[in-house]
N, C-alpha and C positions, 0 to 999 in steps of 0.2 A: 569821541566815539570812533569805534575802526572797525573793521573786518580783520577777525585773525586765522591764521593756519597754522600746524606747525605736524612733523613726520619727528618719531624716535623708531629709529633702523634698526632692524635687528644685531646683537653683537658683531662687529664683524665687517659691517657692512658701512655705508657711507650716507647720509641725506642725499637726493637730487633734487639740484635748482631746479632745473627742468619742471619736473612733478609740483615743485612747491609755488613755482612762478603759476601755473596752469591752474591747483586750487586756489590761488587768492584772485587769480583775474577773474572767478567765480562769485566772490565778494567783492571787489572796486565797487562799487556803487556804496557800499556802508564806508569806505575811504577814498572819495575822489580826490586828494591833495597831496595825499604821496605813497610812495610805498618802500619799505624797508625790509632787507633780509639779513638772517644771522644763518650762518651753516656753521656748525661744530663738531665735526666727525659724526656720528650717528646724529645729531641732533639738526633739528633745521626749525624756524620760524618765519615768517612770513608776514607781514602787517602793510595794510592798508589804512591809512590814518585821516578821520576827519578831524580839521586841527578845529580847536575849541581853547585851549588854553595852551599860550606861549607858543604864540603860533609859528615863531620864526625857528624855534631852538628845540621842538618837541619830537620832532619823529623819532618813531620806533624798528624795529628793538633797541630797549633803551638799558643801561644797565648803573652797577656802583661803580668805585673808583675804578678799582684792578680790573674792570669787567667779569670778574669768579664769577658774578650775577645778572642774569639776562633776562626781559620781559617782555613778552608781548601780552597787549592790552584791549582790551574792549570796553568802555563803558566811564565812568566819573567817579572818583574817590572827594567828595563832598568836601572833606576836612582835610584835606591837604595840605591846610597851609598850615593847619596848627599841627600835624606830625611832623612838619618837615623843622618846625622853630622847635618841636621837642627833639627831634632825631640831630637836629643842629647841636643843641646843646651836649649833646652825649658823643660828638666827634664827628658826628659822617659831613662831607663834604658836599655838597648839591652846585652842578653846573647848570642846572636851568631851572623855572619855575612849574617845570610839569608834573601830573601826581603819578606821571608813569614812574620816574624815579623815586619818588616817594617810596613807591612799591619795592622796591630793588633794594632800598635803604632800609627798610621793614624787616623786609624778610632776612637780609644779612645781622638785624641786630634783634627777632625774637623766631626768626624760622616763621612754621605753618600758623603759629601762633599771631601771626599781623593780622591776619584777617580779622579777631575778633576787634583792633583798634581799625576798620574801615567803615566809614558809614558815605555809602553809595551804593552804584549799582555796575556790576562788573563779570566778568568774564574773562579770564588772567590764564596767563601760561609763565611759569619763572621755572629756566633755566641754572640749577647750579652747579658747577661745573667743579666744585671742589668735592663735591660727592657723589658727582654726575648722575645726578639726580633732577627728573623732571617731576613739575608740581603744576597740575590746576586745579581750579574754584571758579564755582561760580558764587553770585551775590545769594543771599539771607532769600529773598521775594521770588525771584524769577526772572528779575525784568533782562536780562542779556543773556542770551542761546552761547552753550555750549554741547557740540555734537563728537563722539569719538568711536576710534572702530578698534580692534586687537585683528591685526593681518597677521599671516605668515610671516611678511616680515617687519612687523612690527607694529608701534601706534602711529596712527593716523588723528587728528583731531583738526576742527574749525570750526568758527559763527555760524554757516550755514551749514545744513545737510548737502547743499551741492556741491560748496568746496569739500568734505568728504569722499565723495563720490568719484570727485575730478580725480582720487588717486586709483592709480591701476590696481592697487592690492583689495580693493573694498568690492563687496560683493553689491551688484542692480539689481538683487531681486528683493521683489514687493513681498514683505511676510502678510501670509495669510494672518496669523493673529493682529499685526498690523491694522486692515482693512474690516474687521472685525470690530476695535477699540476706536479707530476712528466713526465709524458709523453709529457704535455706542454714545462717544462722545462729544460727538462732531471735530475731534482731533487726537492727536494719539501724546496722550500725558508720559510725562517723562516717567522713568528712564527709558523708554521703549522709542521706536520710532515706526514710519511705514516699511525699513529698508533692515533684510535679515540681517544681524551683526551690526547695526550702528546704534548706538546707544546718546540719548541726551545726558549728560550728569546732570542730577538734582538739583534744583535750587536751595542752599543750605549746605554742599558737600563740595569736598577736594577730594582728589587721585592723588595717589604721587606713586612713581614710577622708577624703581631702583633695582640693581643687581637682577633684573629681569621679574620681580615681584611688581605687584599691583594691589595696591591698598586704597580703598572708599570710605571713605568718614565722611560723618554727618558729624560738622563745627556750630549749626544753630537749627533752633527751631519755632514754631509757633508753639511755644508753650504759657498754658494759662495759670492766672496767679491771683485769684479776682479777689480781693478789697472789699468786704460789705460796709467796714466800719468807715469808710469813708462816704461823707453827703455829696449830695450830687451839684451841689454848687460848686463843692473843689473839684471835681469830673471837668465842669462844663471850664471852670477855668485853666485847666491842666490843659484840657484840648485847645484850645484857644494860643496858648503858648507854646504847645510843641507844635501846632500846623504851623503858626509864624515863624518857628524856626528852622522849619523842613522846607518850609516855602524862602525863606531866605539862604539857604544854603545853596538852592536847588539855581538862584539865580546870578549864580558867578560864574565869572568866565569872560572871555577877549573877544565874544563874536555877539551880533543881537539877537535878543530873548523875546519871546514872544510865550502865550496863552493861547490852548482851546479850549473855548467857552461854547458849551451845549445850553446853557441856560438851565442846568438842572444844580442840584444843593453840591455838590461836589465839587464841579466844574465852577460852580460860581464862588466858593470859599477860597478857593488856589487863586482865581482872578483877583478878588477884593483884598486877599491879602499882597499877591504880587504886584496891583497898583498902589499900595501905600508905599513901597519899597524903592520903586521904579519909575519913575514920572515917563510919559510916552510910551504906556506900556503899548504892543499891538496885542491885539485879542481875534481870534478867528475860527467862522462856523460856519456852520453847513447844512442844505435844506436841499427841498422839493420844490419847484412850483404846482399847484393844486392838488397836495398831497397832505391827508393827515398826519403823516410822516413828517412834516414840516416844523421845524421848533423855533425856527430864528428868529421870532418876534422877544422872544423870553431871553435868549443869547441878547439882543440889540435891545431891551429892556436895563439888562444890567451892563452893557458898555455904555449908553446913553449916563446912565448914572454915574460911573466912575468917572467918564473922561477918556473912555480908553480910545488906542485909534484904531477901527473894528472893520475889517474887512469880511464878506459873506461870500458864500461857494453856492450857487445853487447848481446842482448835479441834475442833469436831465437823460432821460433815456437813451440818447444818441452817445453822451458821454458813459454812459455805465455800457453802454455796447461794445464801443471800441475799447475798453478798459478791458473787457472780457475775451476779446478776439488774443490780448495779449496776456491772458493772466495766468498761464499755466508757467511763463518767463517769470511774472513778477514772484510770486509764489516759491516760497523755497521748500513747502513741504504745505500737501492739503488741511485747509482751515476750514470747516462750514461754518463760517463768520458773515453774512452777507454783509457786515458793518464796515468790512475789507475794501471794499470799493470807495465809498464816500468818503472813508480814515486817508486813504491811498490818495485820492483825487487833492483829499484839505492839504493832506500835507506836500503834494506837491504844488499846490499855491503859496501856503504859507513857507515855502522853502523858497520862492524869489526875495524875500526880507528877512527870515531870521533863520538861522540855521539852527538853535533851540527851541524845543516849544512847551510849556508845561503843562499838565493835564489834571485831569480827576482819579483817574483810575486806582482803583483799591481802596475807597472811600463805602462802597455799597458791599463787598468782604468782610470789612472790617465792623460794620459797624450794621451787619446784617441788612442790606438794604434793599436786596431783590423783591419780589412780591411772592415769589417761590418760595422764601425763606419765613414770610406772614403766613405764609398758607400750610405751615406745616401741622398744628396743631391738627385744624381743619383737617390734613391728611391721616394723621394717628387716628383722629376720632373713626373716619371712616375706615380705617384700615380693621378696625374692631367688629364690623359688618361679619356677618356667618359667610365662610369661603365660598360657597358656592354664591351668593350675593357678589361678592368680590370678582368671580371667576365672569359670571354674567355679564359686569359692569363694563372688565375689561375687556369682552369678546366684544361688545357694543362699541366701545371706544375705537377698537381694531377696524372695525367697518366705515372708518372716516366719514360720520354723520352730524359730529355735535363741534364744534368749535375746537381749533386745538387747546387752547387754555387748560376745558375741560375734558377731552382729550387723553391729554397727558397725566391729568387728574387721576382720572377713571386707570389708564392702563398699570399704573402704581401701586393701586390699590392692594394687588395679590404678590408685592414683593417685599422684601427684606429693606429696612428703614435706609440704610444709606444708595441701595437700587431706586425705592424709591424717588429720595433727595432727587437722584440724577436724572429720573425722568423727567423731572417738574424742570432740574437746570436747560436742560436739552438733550439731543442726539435719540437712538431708536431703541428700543427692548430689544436684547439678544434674538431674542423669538423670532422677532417682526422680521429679521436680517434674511435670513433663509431663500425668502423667496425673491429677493434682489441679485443675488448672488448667481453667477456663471456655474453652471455644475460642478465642473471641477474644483473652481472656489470653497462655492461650496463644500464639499470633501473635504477639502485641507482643514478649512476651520474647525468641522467636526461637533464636537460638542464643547468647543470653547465657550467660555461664558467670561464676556469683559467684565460683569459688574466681579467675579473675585479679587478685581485689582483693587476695588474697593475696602476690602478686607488686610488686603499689603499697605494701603493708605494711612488707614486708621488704627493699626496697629503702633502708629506714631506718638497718635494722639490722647496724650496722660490727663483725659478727661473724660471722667463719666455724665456730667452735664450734654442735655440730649443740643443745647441749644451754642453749647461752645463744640461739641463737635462737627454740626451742621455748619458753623465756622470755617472749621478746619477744614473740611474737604472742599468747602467752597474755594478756599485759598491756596489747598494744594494739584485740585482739578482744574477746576475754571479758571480761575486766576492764572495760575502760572504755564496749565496747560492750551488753555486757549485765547483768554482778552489779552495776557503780556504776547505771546507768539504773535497774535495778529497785529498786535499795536508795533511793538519790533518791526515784522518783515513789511507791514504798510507803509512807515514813515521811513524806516532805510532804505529802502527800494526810492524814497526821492533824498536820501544823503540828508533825511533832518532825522535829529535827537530829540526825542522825548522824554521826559523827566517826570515823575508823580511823588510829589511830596507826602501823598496817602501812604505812600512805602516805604518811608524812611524808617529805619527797623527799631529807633526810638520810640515815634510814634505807632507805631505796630503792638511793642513792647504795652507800652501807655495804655491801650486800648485792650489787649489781655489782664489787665488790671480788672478791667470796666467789670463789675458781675453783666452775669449775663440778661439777668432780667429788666435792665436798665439801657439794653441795646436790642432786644427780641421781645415787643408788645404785642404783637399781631401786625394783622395785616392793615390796619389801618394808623396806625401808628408807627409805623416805620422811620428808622433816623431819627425819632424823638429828638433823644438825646442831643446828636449832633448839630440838629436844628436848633433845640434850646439854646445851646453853645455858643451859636451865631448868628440868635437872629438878633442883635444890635448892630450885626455886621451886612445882613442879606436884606435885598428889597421883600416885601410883606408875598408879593405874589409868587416869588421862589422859593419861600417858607412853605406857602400855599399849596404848593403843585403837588400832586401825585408823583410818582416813580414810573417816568416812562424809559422805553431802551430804545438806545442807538438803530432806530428802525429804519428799513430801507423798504421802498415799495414795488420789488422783486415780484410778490403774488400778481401783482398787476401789470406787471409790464411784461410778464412771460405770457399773459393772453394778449398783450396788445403788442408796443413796437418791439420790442425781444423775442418774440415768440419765434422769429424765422431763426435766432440765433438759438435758441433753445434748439428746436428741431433738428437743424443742421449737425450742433454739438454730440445731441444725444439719438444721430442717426442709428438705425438696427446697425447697418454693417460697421459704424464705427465703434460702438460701443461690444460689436460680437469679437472685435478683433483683438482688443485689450483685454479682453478674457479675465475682465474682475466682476462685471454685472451682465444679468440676463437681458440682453436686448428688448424680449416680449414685454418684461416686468415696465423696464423703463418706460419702453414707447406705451404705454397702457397709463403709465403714472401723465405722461406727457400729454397723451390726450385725455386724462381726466381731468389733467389741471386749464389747459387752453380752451376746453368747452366751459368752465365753469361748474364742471357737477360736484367737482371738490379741491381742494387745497392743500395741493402738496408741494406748495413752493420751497419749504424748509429740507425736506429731501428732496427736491429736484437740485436745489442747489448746493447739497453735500455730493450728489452724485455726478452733479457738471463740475463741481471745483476738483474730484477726484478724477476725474477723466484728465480736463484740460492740464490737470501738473503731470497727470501720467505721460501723454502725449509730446509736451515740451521735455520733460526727461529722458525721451525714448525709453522707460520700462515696461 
């Protein structure tokens, strides 16, 4: 895992160290062990590398024999060893055991075309210098951030949006549509970002950058392929053997590996199979004390059974405060994730013993697992109510009286099925925005309306099944735009890698097979399947449990010990000064929620995570 940078100059003109040393000290933290630079006339790359594999012989930029081929790297290519015994065989020479060269060897013996032999999770820039020609990609899922800008004089790109920014040619200003899609979706999905002119690349596509043209391709997708004629006994057995072997790929490598265990079906499938593999495995979670919020009995349930050797975080309000005083630094781009603090805290525990950790995530995507996703039928049905029914419902709901669950329910009802979707996922109706917003702000955004991105989404997706598209956007919004971002910038920010064998694009593949009625029963049956699959594998009361989320108890501690940092943060004149939200709106949200008359923790805290990164960015 590394932090990368890299500048292609305008003709003409030359890379500067200078510039490219200043965006990667931006990222050091995603590579505390070393740093390496390539300059190549217009060309320049940057790497900060957390070593993981071959540890002594790996820094980057790493290239082939002649060096024609140069790479900077982010991320793990899984199968490495078995490219490099096939790329062995067809002549190429390999000086060390790292998959960074792997890559260099790739591309020298099929071009853009390697990517489709990587199974990992990545974030790549290759340098070739015999057609001077630059190439990036990012991975199939999402799980490793790629950010790039077109300057005047030239491209700009890096892992974070800060290292971006660190260069002089990239424009600080905040796009109003930005602040817009963020508040839509409590983050701003790629390709878009909060910053005019800087662009994420897709999960799924390469650039490549030549003779001054710019070319974007989409090399994979989530596409479905679903199999009736197959029983569901060969399902549950197929699953069973591609997790074990997404789970054993995921745990190679020259440093220690560890597990995070939520005690829920996902987190505990990746466990149970990574202690059969691993003897000593560590496993590590995180709680509240005297919070419903609390799950660690169920985590320390299933390491008691395995053996594993299980250490626990309990996060207290003093600790989520000081986390906050500093999180506008840790933050490389606003998340309304509250999950970001507790992810952030575990993983700088769990980064004093292993510097791997592997997770669940993309387990409840793939296999429809939210209770948003149960409840949709429920939503159609009532979506069929007389409009003005509908229009009533929603007004009701806007008045913050009934619980948010239902809420979000009700506000739904009078939209377009994938607007819908995304109320139930999170973030706020276009509507709702208006009156948070600074006038001027206001203005700019206009009659934007984020949910149209949703129409550029699913434009992708070559599926008229209502229940494989509800899939899709799950995994091309949420997923990729906001649980991978925050899992990313939480665990880099303490120099640990996280890995989810739920997203090995095999098992991905595997699981577009599945029809769909076989992964979306309702809402009480959720995960059937995957449960069937394992339960000779999971204790009875993990089989058992409902589908809770990563919850943090944020509602409660902004009326009690946090309240003074709420205040402070979202003072009138600080927040009039940033000129992205109405000060009245805010402090009114502020003290409706610290008396208790109503609950608007979920946007107090997209509107404090938006301030505080604005603040530490100076924009």
């Amino acid at each position: 895992m590394c932090g990368i940078v890299g500048v292609l100059a305008a003709p003409g003109t030359k890379a500067d160290r200078d510039v490219l040393e200043d965006m990667l000290e931006r990222v050091r933290h995603r590579g505390p062990d070393a740093v390496g630079f390539l300059l190549d006339g217009a060309l320049g790359f940057g790497v900060a590398r957390l070593s993981i594999v071959d540890l002594a012989a790996g820094d980057q930029p790493m290239g082939n024999e002649d060096g024609s081929i140069r790479v900077a790297f982010n991320g793990e290519i899984y199968n490495h060893v078995a490219l490099r015994e096939e790329l062995s065989r067809k002549g190429h020479r390999f000086r060390t055991r790292a998959d960074t060269e792997v890559i260099a060897h790739a591309w020298e013996e099929r071009g853009e075309r390697c990517l489709e032999a990587f199974n990992g999770m990545f974030a790549l820039a290759v340098w070739d210098a015999r057609e001077q020609r630059l190439f990036l990609a990012r991975d199939r899922m999402g799980e490793k951030p790629l950010y790039y800008a077109v300057t005047e004089g030239g491209l700009v790109f890096g892992s974070e949006l800060r290292a971006v920014l660190a260069h002089p040619g990239v424009s600080h200003e905040i796009d109003p549509a930005g602040v817009a899609r963020y508040l839509t979706y409590d983050c701003v999905p790629d390709p878009d970002s909060m910053i005019r002119g800087v662009a994420k690349l897709p999960p799924g596509h390469s650039l490549s950058i030549s003779d001054g043209g710019i070319t974007l391709r989409r090399y994979w997708d989530v596409r479905f392929h679903p199999e009736p004629a197959v029983d569901e006994i060969t399902w549950r057995d197929e699953i069973r053997r591609g997790l074990d072997e997404a789970v054993r790929l995921r745990l190679g490598g020259d440093v220690p590996i560890g597990c995070f265990l939520s005690g829920g079906i996902d987190s505990t499938a990746v466990v149970t199979t990574a202690a059969k593999l691993r003897s000593g495995l560590r496993t590590f979670s995180v709680g509240y004390a005297d919070s419903p919020h609390d799950e660690r009995r169920f985590a320390r349930l299933v390491a008691d059974r395995l053996g594993t050797i299980h250490e626990e975080l309990v996060v207290s309000p003093a600790d989520a405060g000081s986390l906050l005083e500093r999180l506008g630094d840790v933050l490389d781009e606003p998340i309304a994730d509250m999950s970001f603090v507790p992810l952030h805290l575990l993983s700088c525990a769990a980064r004093r013993t292993v510097t791997v950790a592997l997770t669940g995530d993309g387990g409840d995507e793939l296999f429809a697992g939210y209770p948003a996703m149960g409840a949709q039928w429920w939503h159609e049905g009532a979506a069929r109510l007389p409009r003005p029914i509908r229009a009533a419902l929603a007004r009701f709901a806007g008045r913050g009286h009934a619980p948010e669950p239902l809420r979000r329910f009700l506000f739904g009802l009078d939209l377009p099925t994938a607007a819908r979707n995304q109320v139930l996922i999170g973030g706020l109706p276009p509507a709702a925005h208006a009156v948070l917003l600074a006038p001027a702000l206001r203005e700019a955004v206009g009659g934007f309306d984020a949910y149209h991105d949703l129409q550029r989404v699913l434009e992708g997706c070559q599926t008229g099944d209502r229940a494989e598209r509800l899939i899709y956007q799950y995994c091309k919004v949420y997923l990729a735009g906001q649980n991978l971002v925050n899992a990313d910038r939480a665990s880099m920010a303490a120099s640990l890698e996280l890995r989810a064998p739920f997203l090995d694009h095999t098992f991905a593949e595997l699981t577009t097979r599945i029809p769909s009625a076989l992964k979306l029963q309702g809402l009480r049956r959720l995960k059937r399947l995957l449960k069937d699959a394992l339960v000779d594998r999971l204790p009875p009361e993990i089989v058992a449990r409902g589908k809770r989320g990563f919850g943090v108890p944020f509602g409660a501690w902004f009326r009690g010990p946090l309240s003074s940092v709420l205040h402070r943060t979202l003072a009138a004149d600080a927040v009039r000064a940033g000129g992205v939200f109405d000060p009245l709106a805010v402090s009114a949200l502020v003290a409706e929620h610290v008396s208790g008359r109503r609950d608007h923790a979920r946007i107090l805290w997209s509107i404090l995570t938006l301030e505080l990164w604005r603040r530490a960015q100076r924009l």
